[in-house]
C-alpha positions as a Python dict, from the first residue, in 0.01 Angstrom:
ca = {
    (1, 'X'): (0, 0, 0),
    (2, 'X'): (252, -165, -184),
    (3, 'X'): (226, 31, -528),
    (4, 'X'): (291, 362, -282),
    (5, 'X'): (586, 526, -263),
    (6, 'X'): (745, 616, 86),
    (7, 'X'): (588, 924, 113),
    (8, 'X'): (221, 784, 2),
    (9, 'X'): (269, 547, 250),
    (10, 'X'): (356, 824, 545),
    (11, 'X'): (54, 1067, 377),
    (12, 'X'): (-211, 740, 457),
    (13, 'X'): (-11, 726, 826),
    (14, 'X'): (-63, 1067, 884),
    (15, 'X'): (-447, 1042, 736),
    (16, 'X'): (-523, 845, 1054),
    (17, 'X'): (-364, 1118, 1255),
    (18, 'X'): (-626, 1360, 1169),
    (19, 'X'): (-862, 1216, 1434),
    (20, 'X'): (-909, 1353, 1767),
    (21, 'X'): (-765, 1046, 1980),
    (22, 'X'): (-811, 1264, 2317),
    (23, 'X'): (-1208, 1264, 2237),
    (24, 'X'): (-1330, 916, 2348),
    (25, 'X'): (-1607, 812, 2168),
    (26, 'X'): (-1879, 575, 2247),
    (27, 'X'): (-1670, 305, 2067),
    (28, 'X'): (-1337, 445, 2085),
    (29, 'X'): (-1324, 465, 1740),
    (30, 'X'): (-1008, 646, 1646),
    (31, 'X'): (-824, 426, 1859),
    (32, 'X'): (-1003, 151, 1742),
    (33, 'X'): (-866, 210, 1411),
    (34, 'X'): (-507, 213, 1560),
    (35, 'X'): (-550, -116, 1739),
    (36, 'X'): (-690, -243, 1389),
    (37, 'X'): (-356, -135, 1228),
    (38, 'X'): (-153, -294, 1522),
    (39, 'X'): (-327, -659, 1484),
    (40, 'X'): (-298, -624, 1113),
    (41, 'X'): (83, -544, 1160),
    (42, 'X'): (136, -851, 1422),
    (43, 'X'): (-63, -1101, 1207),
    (44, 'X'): (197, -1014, 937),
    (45, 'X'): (485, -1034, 1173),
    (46, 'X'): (367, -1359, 1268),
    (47, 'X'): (269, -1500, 872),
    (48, 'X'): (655, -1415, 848),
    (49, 'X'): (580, -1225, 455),
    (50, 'X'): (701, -904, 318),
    (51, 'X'): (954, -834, 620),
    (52, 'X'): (1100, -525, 533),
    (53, 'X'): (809, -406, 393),
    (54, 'X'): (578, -426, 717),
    (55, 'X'): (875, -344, 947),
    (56, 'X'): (902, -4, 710),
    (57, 'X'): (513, 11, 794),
    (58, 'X'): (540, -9, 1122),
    (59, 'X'): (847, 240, 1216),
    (60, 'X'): (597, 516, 995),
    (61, 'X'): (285, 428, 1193),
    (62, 'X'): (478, 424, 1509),
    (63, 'X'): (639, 775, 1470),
    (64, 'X'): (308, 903, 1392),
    (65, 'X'): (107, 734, 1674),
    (66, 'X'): (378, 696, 1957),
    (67, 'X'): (226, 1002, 2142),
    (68, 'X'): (-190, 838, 2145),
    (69, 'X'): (-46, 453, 2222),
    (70, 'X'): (188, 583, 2546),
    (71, 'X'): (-120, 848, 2689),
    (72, 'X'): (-370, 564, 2655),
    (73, 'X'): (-535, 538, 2962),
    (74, 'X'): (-769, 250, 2897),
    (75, 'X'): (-765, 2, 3186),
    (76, 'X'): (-647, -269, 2986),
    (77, 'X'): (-381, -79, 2802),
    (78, 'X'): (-480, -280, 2484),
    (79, 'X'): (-240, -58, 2250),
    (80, 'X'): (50, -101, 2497),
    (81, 'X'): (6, -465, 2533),
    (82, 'X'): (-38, -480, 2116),
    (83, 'X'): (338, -315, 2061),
    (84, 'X'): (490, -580, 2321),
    (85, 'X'): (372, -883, 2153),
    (86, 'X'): (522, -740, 1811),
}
């Protein structure tokens, strides 16, 4: 991700958008794929490496996926509890 410009980087944010996140799957797996994204972004809050670069990241993936993390309507509210601990 790092070689990628801007742009590249918002293209492969906006890949992930192409899924249907209203159509629950068996697994959940579209929104599986955004909780993936969230723990990889909090691990590298937390290892405290490439700052700007993952808080650049994040603002993308956020704008992108705001509307599927705040309709979740899981019981847990994984996604929602993900964004408060970053």
């Amino acid at each position: 991700m790092k070689s990628l410009s801007p742009s590249g980087i918002e293209l492969e944010f906006l890949s992930l958008s192409t899924f249907d996140l209203d159509h629950k799957s068996a697994d959940g797996e579209p929104l599986n794929y955004v909780l993936l994204m969230l723990n990889f972004f909090y691990d590298m809050i937390r290892s405290k490496k490439d700052s700007d670069f993952i808080q650049s990241m994040l603002n993308c993936f956020l704008k992108t996926h705001y509307d599927a993390i705040m309709k979740e309507d899981d019981e847990e509210g994984t996604l929602k509890s993900k964004i408060k601990l970053i």
